[in-house]
PDB file of N, CA, C and O in Angstrom:
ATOM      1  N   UNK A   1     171.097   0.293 -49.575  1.00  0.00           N
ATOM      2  CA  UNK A   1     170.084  -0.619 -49.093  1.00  0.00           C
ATOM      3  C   UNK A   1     169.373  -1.219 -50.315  1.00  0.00           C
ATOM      4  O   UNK A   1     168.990  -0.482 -51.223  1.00  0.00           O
ATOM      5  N   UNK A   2     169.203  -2.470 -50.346  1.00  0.00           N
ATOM      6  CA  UNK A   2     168.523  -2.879 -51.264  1.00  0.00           C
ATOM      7  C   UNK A   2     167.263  -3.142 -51.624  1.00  0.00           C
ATOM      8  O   UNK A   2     166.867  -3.989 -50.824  1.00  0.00           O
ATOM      9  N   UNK A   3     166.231  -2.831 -52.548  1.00  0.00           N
ATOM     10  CA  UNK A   3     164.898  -2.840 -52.579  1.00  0.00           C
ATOM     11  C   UNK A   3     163.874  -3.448 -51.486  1.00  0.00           C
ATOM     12  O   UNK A   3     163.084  -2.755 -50.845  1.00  0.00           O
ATOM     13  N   UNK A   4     163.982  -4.568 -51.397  1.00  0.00           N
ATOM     14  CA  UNK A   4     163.965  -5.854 -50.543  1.00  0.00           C
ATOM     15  C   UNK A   4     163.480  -4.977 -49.109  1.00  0.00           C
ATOM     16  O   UNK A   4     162.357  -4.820 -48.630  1.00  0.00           O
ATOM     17  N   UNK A   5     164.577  -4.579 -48.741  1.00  0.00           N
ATOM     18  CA  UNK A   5     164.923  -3.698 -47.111  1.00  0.00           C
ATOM     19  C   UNK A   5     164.282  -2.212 -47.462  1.00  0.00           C
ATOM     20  O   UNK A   5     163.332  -1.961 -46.721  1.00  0.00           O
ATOM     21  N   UNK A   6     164.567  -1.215 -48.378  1.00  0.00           N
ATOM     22  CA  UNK A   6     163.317  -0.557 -48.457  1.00  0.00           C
ATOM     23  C   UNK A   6     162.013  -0.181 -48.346  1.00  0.00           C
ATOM     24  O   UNK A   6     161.654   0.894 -47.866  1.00  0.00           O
ATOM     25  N   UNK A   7     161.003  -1.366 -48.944  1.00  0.00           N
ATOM     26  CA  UNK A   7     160.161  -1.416 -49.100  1.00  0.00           C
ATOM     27  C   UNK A   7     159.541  -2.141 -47.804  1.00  0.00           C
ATOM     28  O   UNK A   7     158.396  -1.851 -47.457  1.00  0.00           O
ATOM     29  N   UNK A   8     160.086  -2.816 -47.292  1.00  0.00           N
ATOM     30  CA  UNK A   8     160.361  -3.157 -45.805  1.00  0.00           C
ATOM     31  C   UNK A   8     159.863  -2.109 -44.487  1.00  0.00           C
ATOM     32  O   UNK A   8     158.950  -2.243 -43.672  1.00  0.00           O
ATOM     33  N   UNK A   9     160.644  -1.279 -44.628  1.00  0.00           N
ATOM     34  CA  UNK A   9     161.304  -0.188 -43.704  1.00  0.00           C
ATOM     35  C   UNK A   9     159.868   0.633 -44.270  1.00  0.00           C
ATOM     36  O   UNK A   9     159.022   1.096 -43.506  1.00  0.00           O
ATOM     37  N   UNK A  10     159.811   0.690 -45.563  1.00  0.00           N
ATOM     38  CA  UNK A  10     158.269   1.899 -45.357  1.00  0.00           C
ATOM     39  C   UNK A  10     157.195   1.484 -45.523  1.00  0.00           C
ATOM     40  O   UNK A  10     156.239   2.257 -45.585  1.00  0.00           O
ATOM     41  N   UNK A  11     157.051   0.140 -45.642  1.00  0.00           N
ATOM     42  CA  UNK A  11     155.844  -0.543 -44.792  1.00  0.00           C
ATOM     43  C   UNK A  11     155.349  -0.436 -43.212  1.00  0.00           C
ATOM     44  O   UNK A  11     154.241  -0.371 -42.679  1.00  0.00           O
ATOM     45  N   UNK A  12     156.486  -0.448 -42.808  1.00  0.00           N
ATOM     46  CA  UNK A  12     156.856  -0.594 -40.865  1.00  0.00           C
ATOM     47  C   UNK A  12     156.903   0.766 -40.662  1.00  0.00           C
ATOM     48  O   UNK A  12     156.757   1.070 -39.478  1.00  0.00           O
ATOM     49  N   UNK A  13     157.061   1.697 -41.429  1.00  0.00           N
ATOM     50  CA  UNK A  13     156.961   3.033 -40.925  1.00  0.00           C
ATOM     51  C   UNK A  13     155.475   3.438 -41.376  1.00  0.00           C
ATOM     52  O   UNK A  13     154.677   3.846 -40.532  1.00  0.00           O
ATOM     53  N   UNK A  14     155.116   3.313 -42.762  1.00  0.00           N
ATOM     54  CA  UNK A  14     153.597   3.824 -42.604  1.00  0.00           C
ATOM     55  C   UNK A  14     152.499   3.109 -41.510  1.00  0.00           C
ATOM     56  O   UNK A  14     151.595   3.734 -40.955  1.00  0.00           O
ATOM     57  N   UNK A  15     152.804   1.555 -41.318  1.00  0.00           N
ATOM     58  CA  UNK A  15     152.103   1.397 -40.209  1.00  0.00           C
ATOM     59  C   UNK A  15     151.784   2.097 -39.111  1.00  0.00           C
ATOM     60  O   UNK A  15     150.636   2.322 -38.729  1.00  0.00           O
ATOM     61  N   UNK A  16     153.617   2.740 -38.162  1.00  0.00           N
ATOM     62  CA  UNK A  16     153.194   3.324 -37.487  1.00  0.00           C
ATOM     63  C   UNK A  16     152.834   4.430 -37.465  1.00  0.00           C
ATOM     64  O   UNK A  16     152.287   4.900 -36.467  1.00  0.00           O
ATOM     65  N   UNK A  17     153.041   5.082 -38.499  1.00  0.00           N
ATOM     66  CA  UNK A  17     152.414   6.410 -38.429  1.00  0.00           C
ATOM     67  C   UNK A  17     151.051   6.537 -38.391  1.00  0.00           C
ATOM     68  O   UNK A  17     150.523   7.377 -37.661  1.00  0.00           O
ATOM     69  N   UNK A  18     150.202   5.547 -39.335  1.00  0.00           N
ATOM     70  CA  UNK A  18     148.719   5.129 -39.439  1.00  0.00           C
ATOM     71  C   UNK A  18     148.509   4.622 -37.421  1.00  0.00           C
ATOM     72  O   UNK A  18     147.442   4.940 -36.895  1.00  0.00           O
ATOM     73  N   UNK A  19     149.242   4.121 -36.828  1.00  0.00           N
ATOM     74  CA  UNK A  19     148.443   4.313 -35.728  1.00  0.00           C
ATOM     75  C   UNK A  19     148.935   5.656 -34.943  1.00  0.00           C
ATOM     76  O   UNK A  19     148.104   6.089 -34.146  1.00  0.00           O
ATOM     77  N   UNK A  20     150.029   6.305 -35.034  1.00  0.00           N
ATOM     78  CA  UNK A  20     149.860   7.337 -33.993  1.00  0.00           C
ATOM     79  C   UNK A  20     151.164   7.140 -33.351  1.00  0.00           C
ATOM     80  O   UNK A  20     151.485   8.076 -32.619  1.00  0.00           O
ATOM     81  N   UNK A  21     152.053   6.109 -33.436  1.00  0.00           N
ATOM     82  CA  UNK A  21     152.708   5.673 -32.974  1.00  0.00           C
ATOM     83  C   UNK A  21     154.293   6.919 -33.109  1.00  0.00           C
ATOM     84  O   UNK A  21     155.031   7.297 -32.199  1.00  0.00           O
ATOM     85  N   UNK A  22     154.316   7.101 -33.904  1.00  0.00           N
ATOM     86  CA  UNK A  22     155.799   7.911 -34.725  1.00  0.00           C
ATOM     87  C   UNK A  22     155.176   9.498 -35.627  1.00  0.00           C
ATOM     88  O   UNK A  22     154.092   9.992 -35.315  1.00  0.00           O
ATOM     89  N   UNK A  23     155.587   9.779 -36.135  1.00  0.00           N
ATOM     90  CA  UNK A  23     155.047  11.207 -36.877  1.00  0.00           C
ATOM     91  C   UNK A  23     156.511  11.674 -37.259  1.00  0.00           C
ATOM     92  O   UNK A  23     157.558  11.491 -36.637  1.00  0.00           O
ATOM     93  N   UNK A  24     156.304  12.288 -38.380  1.00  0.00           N
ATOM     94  CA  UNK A  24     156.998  13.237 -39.477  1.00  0.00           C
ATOM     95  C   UNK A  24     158.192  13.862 -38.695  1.00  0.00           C
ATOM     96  O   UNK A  24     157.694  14.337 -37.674  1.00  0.00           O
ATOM     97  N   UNK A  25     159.376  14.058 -38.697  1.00  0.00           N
ATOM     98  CA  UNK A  25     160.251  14.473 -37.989  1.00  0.00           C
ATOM     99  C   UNK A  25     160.498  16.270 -39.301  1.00  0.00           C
ATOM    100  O   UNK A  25     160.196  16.247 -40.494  1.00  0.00           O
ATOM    101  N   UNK A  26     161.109  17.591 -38.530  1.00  0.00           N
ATOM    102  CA  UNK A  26     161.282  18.607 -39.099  1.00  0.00           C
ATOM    103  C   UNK A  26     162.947  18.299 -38.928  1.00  0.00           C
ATOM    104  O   UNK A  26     163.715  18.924 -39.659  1.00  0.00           O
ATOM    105  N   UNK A  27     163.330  17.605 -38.231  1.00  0.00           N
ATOM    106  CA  UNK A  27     164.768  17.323 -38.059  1.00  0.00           C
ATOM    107  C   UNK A  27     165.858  17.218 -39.040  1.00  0.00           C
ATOM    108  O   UNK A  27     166.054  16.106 -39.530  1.00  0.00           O
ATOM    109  N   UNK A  28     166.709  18.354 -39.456  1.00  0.00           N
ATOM    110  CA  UNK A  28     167.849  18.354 -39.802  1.00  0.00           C
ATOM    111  C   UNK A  28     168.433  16.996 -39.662  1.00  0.00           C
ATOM    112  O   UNK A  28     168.605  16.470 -40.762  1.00  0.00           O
ATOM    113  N   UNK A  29     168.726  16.399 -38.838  1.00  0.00           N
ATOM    114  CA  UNK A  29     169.492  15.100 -38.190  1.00  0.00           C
ATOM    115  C   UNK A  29     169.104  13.986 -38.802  1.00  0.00           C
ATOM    116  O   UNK A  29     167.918  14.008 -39.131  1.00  0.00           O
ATOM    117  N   UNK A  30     169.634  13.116 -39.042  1.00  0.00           N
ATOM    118  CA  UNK A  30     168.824  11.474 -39.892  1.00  0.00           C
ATOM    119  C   UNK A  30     170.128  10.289 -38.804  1.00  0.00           C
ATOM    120  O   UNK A  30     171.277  10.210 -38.369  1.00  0.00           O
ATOM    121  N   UNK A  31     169.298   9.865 -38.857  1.00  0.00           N
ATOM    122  CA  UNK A  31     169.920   8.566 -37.882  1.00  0.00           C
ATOM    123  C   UNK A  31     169.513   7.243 -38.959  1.00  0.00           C
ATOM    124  O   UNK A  31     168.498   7.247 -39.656  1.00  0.00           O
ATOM    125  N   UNK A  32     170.547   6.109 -38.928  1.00  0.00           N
ATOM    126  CA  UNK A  32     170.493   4.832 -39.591  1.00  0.00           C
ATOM    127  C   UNK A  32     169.404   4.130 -39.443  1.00  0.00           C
ATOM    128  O   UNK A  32     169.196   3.804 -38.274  1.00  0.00           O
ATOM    129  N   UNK A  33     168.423   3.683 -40.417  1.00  0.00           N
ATOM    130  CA  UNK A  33     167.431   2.204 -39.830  1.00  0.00           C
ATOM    131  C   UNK A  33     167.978   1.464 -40.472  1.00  0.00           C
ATOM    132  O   UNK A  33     168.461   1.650 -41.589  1.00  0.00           O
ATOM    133  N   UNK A  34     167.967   0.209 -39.624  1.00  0.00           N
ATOM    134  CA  UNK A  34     168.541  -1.225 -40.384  1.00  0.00           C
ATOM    135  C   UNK A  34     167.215  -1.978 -39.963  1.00  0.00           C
ATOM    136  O   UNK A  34     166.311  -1.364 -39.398  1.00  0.00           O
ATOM    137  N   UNK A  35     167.141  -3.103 -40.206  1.00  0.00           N
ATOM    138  CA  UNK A  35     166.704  -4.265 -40.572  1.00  0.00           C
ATOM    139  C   UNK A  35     167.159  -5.363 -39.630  1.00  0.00           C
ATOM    140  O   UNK A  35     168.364  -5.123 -39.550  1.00  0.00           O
ATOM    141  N   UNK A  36     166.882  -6.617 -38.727  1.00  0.00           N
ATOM    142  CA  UNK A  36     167.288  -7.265 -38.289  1.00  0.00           C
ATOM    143  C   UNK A  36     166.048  -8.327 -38.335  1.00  0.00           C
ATOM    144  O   UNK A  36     164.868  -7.979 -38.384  1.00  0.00           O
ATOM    145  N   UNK A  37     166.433  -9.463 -38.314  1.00  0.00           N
ATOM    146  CA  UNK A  37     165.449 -10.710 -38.734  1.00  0.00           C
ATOM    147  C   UNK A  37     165.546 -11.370 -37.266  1.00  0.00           C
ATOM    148  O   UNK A  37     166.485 -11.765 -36.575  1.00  0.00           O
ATOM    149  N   UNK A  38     164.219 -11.314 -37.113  1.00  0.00           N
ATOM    150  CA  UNK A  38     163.449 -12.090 -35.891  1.00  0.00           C
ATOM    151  C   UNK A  38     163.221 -13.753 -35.749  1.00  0.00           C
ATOM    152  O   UNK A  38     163.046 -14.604 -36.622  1.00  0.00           O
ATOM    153  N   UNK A  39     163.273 -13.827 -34.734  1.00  0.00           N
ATOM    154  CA  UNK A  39     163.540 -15.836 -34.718  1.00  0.00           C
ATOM    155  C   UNK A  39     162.420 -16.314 -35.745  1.00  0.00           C
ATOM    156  O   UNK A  39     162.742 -17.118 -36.620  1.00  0.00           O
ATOM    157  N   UNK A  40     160.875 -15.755 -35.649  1.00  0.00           N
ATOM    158  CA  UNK A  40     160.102 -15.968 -37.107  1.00  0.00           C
ATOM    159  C   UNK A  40     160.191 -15.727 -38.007  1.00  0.00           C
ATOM    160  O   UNK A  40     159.158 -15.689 -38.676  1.00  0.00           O
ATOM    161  N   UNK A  41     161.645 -15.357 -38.721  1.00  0.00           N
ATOM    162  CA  UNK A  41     161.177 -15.178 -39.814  1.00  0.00           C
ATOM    163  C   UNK A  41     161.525 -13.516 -40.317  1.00  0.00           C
ATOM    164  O   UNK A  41     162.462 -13.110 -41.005  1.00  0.00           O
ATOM    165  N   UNK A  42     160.286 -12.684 -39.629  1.00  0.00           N
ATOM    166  CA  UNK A  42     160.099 -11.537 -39.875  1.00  0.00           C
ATOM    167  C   UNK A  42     161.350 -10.341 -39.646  1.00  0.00           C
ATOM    168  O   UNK A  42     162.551 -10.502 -39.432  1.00  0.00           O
ATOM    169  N   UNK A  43     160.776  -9.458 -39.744  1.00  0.00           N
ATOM    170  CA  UNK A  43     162.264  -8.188 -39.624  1.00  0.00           C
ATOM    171  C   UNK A  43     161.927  -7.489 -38.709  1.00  0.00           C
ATOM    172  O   UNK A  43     160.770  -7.364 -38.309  1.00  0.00           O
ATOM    173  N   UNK A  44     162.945  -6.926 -38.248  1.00  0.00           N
ATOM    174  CA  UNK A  44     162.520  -5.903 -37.252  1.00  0.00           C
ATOM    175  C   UNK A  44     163.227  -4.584 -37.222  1.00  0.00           C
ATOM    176  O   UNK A  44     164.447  -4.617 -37.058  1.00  0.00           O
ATOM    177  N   UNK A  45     162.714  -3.590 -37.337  1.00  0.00           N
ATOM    178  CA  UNK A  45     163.236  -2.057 -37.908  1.00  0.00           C
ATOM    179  C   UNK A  45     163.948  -1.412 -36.472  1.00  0.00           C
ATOM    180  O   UNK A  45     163.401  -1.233 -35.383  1.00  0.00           O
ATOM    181  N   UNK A  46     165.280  -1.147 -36.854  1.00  0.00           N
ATOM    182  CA  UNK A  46     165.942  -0.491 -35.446  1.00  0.00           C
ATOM    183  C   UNK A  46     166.497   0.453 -35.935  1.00  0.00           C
ATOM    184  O   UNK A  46     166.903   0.422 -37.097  1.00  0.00           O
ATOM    185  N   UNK A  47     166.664   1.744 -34.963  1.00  0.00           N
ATOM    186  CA  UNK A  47     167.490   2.872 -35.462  1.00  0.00           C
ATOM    187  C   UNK A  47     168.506   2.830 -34.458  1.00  0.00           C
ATOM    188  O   UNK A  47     168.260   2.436 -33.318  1.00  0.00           O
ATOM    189  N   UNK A  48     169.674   3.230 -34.838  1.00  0.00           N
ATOM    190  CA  UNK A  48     170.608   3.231 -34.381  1.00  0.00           C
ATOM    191  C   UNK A  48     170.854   4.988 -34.377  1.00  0.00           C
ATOM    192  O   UNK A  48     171.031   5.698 -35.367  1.00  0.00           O
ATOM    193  N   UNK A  49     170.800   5.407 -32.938  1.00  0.00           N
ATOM    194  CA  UNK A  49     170.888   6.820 -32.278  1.00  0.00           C
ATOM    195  C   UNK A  49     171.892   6.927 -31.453  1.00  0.00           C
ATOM    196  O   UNK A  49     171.976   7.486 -30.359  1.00  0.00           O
ATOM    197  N   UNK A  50     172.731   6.273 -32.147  1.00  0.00           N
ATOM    198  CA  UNK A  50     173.943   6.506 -31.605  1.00  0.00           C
ATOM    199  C   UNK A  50     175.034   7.681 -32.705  1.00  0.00           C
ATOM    200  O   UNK A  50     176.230   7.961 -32.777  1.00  0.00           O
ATOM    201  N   UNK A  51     174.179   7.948 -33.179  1.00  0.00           N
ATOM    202  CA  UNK A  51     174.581   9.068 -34.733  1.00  0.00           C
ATOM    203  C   UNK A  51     173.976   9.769 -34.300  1.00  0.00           C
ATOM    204  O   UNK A  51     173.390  10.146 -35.315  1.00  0.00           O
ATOM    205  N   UNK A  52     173.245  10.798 -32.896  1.00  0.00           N
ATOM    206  CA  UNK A  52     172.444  11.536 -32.574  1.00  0.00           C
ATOM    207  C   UNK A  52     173.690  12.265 -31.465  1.00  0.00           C
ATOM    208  O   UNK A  52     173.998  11.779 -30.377  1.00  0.00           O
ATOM    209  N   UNK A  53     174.228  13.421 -32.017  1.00  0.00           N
ATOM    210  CA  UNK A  53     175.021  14.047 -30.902  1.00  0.00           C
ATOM    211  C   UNK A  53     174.573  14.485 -29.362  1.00  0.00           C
ATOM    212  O   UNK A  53     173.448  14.946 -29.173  1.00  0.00           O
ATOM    213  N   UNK A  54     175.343  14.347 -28.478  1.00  0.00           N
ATOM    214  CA  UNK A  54     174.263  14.640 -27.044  1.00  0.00           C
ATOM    215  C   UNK A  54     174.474  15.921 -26.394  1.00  0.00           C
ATOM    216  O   UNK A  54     175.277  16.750 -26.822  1.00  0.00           O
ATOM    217  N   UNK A  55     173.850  16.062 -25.499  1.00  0.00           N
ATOM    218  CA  UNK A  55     173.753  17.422 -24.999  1.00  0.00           C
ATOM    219  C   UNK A  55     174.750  17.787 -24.870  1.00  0.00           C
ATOM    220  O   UNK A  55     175.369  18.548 -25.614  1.00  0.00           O
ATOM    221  N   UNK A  56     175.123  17.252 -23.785  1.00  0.00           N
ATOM    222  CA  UNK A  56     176.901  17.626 -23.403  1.00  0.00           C
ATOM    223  C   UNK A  56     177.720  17.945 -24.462  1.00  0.00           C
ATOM    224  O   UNK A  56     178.193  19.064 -24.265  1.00  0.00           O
ATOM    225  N   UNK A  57     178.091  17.476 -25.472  1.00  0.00           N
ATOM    226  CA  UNK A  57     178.851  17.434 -26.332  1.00  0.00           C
ATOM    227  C   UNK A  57     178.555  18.872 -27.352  1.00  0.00           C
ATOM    228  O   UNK A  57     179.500  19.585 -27.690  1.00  0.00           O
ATOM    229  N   UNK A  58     176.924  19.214 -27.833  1.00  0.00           N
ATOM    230  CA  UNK A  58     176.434  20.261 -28.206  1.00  0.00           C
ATOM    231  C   UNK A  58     177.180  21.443 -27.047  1.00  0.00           C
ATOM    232  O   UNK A  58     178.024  22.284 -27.357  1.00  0.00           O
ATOM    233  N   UNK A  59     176.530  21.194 -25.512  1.00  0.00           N
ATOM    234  CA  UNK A  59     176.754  22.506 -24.516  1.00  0.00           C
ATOM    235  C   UNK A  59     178.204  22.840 -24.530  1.00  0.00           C
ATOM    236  O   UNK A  59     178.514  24.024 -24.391  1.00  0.00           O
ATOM    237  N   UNK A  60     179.347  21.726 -24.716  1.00  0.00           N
ATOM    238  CA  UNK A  60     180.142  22.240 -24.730  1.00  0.00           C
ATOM    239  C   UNK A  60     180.990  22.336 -25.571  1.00  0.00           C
ATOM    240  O   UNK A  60     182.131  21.957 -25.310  1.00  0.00           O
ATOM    241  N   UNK A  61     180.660  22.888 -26.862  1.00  0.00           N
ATOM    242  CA  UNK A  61     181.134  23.019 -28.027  1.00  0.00           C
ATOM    243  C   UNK A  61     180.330  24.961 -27.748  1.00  0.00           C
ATOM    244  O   UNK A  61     180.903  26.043 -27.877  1.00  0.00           O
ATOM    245  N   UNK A  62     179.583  24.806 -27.544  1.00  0.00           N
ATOM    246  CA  UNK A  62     178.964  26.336 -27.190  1.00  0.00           C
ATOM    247  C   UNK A  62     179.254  27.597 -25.887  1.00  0.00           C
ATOM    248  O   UNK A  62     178.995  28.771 -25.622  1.00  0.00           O
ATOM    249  N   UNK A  63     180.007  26.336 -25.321  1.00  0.00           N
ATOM    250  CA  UNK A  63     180.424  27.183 -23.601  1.00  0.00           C
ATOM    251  C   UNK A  63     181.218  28.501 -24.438  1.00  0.00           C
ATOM    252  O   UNK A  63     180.877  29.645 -24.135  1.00  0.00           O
ATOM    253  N   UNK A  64     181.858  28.373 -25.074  1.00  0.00           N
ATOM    254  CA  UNK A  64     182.967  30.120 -25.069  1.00  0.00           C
ATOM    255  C   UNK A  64     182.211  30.955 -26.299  1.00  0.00           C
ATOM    256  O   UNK A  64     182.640  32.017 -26.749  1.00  0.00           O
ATOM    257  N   UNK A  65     180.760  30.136 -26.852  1.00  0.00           N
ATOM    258  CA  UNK A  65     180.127  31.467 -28.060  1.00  0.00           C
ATOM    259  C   UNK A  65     179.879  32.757 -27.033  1.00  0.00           C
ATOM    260  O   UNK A  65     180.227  32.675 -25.856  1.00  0.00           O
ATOM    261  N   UNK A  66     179.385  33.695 -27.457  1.00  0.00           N
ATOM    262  CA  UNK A  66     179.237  35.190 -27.286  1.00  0.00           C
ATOM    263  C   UNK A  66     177.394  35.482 -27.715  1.00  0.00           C
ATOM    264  O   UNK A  66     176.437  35.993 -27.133  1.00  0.00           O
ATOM    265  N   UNK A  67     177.646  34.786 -29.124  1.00  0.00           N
ATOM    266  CA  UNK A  67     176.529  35.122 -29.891  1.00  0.00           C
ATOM    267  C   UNK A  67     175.739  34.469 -30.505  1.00  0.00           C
ATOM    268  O   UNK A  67     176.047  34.585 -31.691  1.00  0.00           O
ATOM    269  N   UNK A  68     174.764  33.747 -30.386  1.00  0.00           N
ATOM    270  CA  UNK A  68     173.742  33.002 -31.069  1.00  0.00           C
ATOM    271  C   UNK A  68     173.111  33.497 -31.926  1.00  0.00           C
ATOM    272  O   UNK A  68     173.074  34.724 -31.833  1.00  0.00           O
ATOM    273  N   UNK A  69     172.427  32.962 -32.983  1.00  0.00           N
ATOM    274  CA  UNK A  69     171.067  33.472 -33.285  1.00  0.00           C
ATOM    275  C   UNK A  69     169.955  32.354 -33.453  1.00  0.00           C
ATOM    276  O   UNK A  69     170.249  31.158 -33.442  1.00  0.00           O
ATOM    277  N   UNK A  70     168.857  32.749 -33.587  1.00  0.00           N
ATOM    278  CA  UNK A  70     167.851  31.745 -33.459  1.00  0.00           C
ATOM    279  C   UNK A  70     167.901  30.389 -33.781  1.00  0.00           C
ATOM    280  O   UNK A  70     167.643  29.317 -33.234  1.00  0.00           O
ATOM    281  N   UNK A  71     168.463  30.939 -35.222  1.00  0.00           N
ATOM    282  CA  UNK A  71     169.139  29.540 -36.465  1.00  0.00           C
ATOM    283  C   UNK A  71     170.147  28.653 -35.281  1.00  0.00           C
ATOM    284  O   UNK A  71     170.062  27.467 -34.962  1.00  0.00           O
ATOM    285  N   UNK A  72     170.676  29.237 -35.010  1.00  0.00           N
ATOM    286  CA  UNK A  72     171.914  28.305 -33.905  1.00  0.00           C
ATOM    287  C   UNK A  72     170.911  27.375 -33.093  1.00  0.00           C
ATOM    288  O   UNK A  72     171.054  26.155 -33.171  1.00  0.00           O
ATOM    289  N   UNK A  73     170.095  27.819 -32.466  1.00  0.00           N
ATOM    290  CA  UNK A  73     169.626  27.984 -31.292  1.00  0.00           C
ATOM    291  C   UNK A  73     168.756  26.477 -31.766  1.00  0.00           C
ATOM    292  O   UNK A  73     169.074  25.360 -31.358  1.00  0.00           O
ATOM    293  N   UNK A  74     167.408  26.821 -32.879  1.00  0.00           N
ATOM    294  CA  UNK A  74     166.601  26.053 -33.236  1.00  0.00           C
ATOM    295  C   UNK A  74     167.375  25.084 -34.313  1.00  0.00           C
ATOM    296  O   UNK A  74     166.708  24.222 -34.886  1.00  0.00           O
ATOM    297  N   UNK A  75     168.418  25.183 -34.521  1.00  0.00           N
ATOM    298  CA  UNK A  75     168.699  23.419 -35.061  1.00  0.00           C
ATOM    299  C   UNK A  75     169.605  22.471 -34.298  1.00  0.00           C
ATOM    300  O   UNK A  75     169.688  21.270 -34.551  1.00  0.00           O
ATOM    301  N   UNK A  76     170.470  23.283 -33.070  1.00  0.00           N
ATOM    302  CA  UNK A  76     170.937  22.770 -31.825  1.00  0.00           C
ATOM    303  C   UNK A  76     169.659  22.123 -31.066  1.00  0.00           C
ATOM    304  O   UNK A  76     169.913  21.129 -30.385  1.00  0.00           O
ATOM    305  N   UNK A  77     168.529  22.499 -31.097  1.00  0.00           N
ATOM    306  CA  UNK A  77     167.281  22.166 -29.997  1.00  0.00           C
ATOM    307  C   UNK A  77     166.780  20.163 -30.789  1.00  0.00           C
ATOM    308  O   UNK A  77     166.424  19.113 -30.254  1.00  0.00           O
ATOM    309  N   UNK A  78     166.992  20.506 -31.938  1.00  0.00           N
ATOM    310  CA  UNK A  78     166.537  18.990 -32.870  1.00  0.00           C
ATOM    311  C   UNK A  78     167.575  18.194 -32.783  1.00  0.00           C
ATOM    312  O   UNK A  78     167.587  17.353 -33.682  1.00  0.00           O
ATOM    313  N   UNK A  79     168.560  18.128 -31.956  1.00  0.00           N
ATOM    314  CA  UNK A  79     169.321  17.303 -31.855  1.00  0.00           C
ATOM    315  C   UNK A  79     169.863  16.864 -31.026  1.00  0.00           C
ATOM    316  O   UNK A  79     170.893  16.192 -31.093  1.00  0.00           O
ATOM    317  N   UNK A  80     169.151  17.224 -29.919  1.00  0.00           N
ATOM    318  CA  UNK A  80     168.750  17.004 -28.473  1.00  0.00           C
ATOM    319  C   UNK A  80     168.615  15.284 -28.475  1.00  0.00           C
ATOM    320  O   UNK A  80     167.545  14.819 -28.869  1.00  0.00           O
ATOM    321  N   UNK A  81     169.776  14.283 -28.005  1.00  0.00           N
ATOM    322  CA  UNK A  81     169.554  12.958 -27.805  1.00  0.00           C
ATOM    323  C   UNK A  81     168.484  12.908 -26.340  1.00  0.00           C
ATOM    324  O   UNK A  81     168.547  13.434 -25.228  1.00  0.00           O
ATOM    325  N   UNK A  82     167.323  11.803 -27.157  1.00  0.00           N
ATOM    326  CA  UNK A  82     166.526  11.608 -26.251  1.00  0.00           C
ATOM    327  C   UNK A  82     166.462   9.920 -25.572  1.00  0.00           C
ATOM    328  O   UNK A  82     165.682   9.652 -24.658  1.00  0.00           O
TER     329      UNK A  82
END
């Protein structure tokens, strides 16, 4: 990504965090933001969560375990497509 789109992207993110809007993720998981330019001009910040594995796909990758442990448990839970 180039400076330009950087500095971009964490402008539009400290905004929303300054209102309340978004907050700090503990998430293992990172999903793409791009950039897309609005009929004015301006940009508009999109994530693409389609890089976010879904339940189904987690539950059944887990149907024949035996044994979990927490670790399994709590970084399977952050990647919960919402």
């Amino acid at each position: 990504m180039n400076l330009k789109d950087t500095i971009e992207i964490q402008r539009q993110v400290d905004e929303l965090v300054s209102k309340g809007l978004v907050r700090e993720s503990l998430s293992p998981c990172v999903v793409p933001t791009l950039l897309m330019p609005k009929k004015d001009g301006s940009m508009r910040m999109r994530v693409d969560g389609r890089a976010i594995p879904r339940l189904e796909d987690m539950l059944e990758e887990l149907h024949c375990s035996k044994v979990l442990s927490k670790i399994d448990l709590r970084s399977g839970y952050y990647q919960i497509n919402i």
